[in-house]
C-alpha positions in Angstrom: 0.0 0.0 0.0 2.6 2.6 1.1 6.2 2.1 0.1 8.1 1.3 -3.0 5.8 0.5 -5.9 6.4 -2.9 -7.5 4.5 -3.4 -10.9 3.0 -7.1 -11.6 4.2 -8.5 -14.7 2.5 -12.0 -15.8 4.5 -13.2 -18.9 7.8 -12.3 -17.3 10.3 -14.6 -17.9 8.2 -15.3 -21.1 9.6 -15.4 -25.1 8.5 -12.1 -27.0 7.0 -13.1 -30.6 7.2 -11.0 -33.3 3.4 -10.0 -35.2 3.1 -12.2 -38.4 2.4 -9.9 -41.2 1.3 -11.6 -44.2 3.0 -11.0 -47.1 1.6 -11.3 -51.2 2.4 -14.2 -52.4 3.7 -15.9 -49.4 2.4 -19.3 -47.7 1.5 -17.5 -44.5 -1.5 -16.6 -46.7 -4.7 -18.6 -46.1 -7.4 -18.6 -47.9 -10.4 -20.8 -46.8 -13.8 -21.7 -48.4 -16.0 -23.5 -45.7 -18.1 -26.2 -45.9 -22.1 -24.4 -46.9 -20.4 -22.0 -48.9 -20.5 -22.0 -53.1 -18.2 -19.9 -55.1 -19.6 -19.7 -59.2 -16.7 -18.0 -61.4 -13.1 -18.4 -61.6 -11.1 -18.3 -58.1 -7.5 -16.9 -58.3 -5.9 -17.4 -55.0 -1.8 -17.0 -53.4 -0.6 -18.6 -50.5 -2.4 -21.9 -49.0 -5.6 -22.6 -49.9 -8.0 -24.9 -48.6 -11.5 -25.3 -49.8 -14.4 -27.4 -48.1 -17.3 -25.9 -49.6 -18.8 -26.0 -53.7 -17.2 -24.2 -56.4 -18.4 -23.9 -59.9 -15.6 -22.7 -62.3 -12.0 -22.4 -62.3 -9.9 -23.0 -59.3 -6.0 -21.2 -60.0 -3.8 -21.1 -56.3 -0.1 -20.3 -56.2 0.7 -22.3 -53.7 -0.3 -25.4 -51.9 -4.6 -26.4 -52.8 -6.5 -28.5 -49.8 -9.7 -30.2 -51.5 -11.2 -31.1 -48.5 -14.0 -34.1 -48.3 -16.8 -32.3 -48.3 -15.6 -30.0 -51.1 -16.7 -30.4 -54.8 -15.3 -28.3 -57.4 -16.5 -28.1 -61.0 -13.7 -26.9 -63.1 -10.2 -26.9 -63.9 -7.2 -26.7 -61.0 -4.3 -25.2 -61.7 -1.9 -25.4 -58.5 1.7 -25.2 -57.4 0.8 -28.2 -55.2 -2.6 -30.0 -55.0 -3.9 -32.5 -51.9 -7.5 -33.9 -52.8 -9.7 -35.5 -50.7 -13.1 -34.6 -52.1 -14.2 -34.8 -56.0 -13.0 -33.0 -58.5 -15.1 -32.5 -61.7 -12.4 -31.3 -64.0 -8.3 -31.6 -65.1 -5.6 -30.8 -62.2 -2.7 -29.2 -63.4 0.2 -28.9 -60.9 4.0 -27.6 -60.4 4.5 -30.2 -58.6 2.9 -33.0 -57.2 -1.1 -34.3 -56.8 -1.9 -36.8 -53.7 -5.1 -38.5 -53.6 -6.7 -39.3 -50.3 -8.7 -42.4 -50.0 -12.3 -42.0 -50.8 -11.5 -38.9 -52.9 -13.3 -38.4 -56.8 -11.3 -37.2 -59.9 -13.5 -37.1 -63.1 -10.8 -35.4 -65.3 -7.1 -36.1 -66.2 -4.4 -35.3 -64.2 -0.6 -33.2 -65.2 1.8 -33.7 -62.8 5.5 -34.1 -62.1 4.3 -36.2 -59.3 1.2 -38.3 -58.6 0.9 -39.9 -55.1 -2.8 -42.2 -54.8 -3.9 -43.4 -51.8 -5.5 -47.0 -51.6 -9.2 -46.3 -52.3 -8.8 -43.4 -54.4 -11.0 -43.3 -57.4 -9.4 -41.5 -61.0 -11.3 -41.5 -63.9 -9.0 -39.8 -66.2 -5.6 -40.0 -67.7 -2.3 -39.2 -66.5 0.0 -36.6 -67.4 3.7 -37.1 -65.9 6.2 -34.1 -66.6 9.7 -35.8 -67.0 12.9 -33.6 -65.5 13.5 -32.3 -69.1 10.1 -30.8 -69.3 8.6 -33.0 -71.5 4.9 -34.8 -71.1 5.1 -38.4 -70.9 0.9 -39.9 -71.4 0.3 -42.9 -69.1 -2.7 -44.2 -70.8 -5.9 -45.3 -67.8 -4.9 -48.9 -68.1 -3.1 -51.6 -66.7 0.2 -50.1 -67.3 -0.7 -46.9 -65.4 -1.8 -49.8 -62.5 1.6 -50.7 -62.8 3.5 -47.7 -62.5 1.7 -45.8 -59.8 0.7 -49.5 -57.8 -3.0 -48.8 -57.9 -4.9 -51.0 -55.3 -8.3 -49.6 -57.3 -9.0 -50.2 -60.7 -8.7 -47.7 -63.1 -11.8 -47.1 -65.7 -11.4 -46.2 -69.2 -14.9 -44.1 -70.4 -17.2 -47.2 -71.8 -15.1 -50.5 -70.7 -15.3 -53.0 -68.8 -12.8 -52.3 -65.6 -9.9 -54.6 -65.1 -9.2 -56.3 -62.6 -8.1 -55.2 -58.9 -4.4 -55.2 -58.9 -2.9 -56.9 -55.3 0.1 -54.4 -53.8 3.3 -55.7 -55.1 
């Protein structure tokens, strides 16, 4: 009460963090589409991006794309990176490289320098590969492509009958 004034400090003793300021074009930018929401035209985004919700057009992110399970887009993606786990109605084009989650729905072809597909994943499309000198190498929806990528799911060509499961080798 009387005396020598002593001032109360909580987070002594505690690590100063400096503010995150986002920057353009920088991964520390998020953009997010929810699950409920729908998005008709073409989407032009920087940074991280991960959509849950409906879009009807053109998806373009520089940077890493999140298709989450409840998401369905109807258009092209064009992508640095690309992670799908919802359906896709349209080609992904990426930088880089294309994972599909189990349970996840690509109705298009894929161009990639990398294609990672999770057991249960469903493509109904072809594949794209980009070879180190730049070139595009067509894996055609068949049992080659079952071959090369180890798919656990068959692979359906539009109006055939769908081959067999393959077993992991």
């Amino acid at each position: 009460m009387f005396g020598k004034k002593t001032t109360s400090n909580t987070n002594a003793g505690a690590p100063t963090r400096p503010a995150v300021t986002p920057r353009r074009g920088n991964d520390t930018t998020v953009t997010i589409l929810t699950t409920g929401c729908n998005f008709v035209g073409k989407l032009y985004c920087q940074g991280s991006t991960r959509i849950a919700g409906e879009i009807d057009g053109e998806v373009i992110s520089e940077g890493l794309l999140v298709v989450e399970q409840t998401a369905l887009i109807k258009g092209d993606i064009t992508a640095d990176e690309v992670v799908v786990h919802g359906r896709v109605e349209g080609s992904i084009k990426s930088k880089g490289r294309v994972s599909l989650a189990p349970n996840c729905l690509i109705d298009g072809d894929v161009y990639s320098k990398s294609l990672v597909m999770a057991e249960g994943a469903a493509l109904n499309g072809a594949v794209h590969m980009n070879n180190s000198e730049g070139t595009t190498q067509e894996l055609a929806a068949d049992k080659t492509l079952e071959r090369k990528v180890k798919l656990s799911v068959p692979v359906k060509k539009p109006g055939s009958i769908p081959p067999p499961v393959a077993k992991p080798a």
